[in-house]
N, C-alpha and C positions, 0 to 999 in steps of 0.2 A: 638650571639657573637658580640661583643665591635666593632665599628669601627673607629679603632683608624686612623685611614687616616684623618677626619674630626678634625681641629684645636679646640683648648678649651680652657677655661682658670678656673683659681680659685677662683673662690667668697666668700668672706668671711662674715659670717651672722653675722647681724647688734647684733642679741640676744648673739652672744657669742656662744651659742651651750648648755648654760646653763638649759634651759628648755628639751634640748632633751634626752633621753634614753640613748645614750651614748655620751653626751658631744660633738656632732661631732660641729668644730668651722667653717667648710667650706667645698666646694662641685664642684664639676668638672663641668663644664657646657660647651656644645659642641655652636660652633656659629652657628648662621642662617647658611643654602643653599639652596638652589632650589628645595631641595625636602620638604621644609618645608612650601612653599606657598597655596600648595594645604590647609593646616589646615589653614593657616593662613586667607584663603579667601572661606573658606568655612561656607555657608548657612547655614547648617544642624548643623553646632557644635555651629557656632554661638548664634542661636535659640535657641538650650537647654544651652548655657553658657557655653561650653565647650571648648572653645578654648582655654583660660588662661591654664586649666589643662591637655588638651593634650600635647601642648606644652612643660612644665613643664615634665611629665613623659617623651617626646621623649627623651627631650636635656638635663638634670639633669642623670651625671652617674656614681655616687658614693656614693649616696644617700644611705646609711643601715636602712632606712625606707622607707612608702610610703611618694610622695610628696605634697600627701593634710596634713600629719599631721606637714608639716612647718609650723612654726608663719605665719600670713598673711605677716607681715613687711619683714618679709625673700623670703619669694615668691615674694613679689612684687619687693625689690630688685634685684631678679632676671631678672626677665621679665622687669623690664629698660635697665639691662645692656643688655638683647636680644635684644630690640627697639631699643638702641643706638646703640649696632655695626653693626645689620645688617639694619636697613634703616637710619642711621644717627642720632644725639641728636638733630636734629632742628624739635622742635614738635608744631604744630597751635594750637591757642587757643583764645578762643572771653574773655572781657572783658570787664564790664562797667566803660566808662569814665568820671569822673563828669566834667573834666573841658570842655569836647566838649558834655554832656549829650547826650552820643551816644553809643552803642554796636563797639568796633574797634578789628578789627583782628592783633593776635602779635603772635610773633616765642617764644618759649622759648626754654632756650638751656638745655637740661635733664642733660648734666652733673654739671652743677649747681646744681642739687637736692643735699641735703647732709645727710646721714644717721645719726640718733640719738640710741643711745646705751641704752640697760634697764634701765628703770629711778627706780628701785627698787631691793630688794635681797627677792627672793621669799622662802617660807619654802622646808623643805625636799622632801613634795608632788609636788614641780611647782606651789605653789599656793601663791596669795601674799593676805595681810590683811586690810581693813578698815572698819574706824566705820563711819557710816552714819552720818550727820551731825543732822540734825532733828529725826528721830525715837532712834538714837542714836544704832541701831541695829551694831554686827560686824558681818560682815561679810567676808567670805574666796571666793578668785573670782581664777579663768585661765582668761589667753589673749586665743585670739581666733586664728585658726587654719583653713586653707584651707577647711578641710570636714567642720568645723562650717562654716564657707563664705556658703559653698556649702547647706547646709540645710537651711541658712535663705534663698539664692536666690531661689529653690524649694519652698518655701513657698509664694516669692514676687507675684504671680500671685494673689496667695488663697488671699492677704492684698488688693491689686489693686481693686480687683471687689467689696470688700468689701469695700472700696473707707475709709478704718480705719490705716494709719500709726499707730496710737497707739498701735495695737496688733504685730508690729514688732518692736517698741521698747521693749515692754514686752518677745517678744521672747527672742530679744538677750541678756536683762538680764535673762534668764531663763538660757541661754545658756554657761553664765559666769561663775553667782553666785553658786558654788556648795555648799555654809553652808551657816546660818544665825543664829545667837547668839548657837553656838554649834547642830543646826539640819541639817544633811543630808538628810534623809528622804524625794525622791520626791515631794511627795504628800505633805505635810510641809513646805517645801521648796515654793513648787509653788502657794501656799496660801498663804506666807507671802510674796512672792515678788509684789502677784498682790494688796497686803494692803500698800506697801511702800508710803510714799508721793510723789509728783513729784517731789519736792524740791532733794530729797537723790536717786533718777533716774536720775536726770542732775547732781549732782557732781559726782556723781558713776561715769557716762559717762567720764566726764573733767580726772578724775583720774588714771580712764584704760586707756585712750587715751596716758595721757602724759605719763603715764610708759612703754607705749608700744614699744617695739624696731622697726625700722625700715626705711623708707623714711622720711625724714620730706616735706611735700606738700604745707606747708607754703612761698609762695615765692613772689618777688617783679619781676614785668615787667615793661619793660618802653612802653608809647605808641610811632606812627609814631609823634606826636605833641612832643614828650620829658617828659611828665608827667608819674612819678615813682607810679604804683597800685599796693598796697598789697594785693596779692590775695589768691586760695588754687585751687590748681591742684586736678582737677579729672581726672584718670584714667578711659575712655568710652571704652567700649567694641569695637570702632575701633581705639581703640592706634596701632596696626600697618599696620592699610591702610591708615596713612595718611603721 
């Protein structure tokens, strides 16, 4: 049963609601309390990566799916506005500074971040279209989704030992791309992805990216000396211990 005593508010997804099963455009999300620390600082979730998505299921409750099949951009949405109300928008973050050629610690303020809207009109399937620059191949791709996040980071260890990033970027377009010049067919599919050039693997990349709804991460900080850095926020697995 709901526990409506706990305050909430309505966040409204960067996507629109476009991509989902039933158009939902926004979603009830309860604020941090006290009973939420325990996940927040716990070990055991941390390690398998599970904190983001615990979370996510506690305090998301109106959701009429599950909460991994969010856009990542919609979750992550979320999980700012959780940082910010409950431990405040003043988040640390290191930066290299060329005028003192030094690493210097600066505050940035989360509510600065500003969401960006679908940079494209996907087909009837959720699926949106290009053609490769170099192979000249089309292709039909999805934006990626919480359980995708979840299956590449299960995998980060298996990349790690093998000390080969390459087979994680092959993942993730594996993960994407679900046609190429009209072939569905797995097995087809995943042979002509690992034939692409690398040339039409980095604009694929640049392509999904910008059409992707959600955070924009691109932001400017100032240092303590007053010199403006264009940098790109990453979200680390202890965005709320600090």
């Amino acid at each position: 049963m709901e526990n409506t005593q706990i305050p909430y508010d309505i966040i409204q997804f960067s996507s629109d609601g476009i991509l989902y099963p039933n158009g939902q455009k926004s979603v009830k999300v309860e604020y941090l309390t006290a009973m939420d620390e325990s996940i927040l600082t716990s070990p055991n979730l941390a390690n398998q990566g599970l904190t983001f998505d615990v979370l996510l299921e506690r305090k998301i409750k109106n959701l009429e799916f599950h909460p991994l099949d969010l856009l990542r951009g919609d979750r992550m949405s979320i999980l700012i506005w959780l940082r910010a109300t409950g431990y405040g928008s003043e988040y640390p973050i290191r930066v290299y500074s060329p005028k003192e050629n030094e690493v210097v610690d600066v505050v940035f303020d989360l509510s600065n971040l500003k969401n960006k809207p679908i940079g494209a009109k996907p087909d009837e399937k959720g699926e949106f279209d290009m053609v490769l620059p170099v192979s000249k191949k089309s292709v039909k791709f999805k934006l990626l989704t919480g359980r995708d996040e979840k299956e590449i980071s299960r995998k980060d260890d298996e990349w790690m030992k093998r000390g080969n990033e390459s087979d994680r970027g092959r993942f993730i377009l594996e993960q994407q791309i679900v046609e190429i010049d009209g072939e569905r067919d797995i097995v087809k599919r995943l042979q002509e992805i690992g034939k692409l050039p690398l040339k039409d693997s980095i604009e694929f990349k640049k392509y999904s990216n910008s059409i992707e709804p959600g955070v924009d991460f691109n932001i400017t900080v100032e240092t303590p000396g007053g010199e403006s850095i264009n940098t790109f926020l990453n979200i680390r697995t202890d965005f709320f211990l600090l």
